[in-house]
VEXDREN-2710 file (C-alpha; in Angstrom, 1 decimal):
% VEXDREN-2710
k/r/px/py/pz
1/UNK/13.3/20.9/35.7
2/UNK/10.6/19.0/34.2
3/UNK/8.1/20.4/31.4
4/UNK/4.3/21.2/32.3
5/UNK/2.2/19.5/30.2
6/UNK/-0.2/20.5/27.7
7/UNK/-4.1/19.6/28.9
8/UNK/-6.4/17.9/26.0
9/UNK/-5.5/15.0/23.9
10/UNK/-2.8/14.7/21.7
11/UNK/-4.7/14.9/17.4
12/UNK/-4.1/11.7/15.4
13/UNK/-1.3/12.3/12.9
14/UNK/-4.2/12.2/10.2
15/UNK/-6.0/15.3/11.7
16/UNK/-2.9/17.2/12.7
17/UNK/-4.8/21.3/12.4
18/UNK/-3.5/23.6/10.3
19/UNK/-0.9/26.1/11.8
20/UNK/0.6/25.2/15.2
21/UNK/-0.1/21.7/15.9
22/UNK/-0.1/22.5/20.0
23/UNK/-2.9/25.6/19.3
24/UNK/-6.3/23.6/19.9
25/UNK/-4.7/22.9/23.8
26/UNK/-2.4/25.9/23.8
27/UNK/-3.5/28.6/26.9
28/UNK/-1.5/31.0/24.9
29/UNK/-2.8/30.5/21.7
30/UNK/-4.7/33.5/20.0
31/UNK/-6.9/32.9/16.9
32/UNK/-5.4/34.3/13.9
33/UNK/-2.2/34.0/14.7
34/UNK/-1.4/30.5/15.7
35/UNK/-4.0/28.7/13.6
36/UNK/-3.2/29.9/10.4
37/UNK/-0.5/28.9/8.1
38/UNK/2.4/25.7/8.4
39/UNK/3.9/24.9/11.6
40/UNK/6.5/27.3/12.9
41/UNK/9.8/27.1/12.6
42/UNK/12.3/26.5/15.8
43/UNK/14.2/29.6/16.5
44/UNK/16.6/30.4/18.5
45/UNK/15.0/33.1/21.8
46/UNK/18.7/33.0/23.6
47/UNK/21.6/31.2/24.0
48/UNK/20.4/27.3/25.4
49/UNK/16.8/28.4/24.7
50/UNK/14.5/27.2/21.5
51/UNK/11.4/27.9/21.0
52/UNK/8.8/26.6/17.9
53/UNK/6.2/29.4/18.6
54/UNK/4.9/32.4/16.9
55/UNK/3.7/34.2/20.0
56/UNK/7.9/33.2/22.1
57/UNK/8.9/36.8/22.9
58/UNK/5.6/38.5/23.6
59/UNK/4.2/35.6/26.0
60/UNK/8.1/35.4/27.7
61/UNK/7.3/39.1/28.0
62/UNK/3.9/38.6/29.4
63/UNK/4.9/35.8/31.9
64/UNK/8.0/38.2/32.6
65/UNK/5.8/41.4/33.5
66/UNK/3.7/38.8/35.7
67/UNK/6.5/38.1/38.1
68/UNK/7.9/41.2/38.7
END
């Protein structure tokens, strides 16, 4: 299945922002939280499935409540 992409324009590697580098065009993205410290690390949710977010399991469990 292909990936959605992610609205806005990609930052030049100079002006890469500090925290998540997807957070300025992220819809999930909560201030505080994603902008602050390095990049996060790639982690493991489940078997097959990677994730390099701080926010993975609550907006899997947000998107997961949605379609129920």
């Amino acid at each position: 299945e292909r990936l959605a992409s992610i609205a806005g324009t990609v930052p030049a590697l100079s002006a890469i922002p500090r925290g998540c580098p997807f957070h300025p065009r992220c819809l999930h993205a909560r201030a505080g939280v994603c902008d602050v410290d390095g990049p996060p690390l790639l982690r493991e949710l489940e078997p097959g499935h990677q994730a390099a977010c701080v926010r993975a399991e609550e907006i899997v469990a947000e998107l997961e409540g949605v379609a129920r």
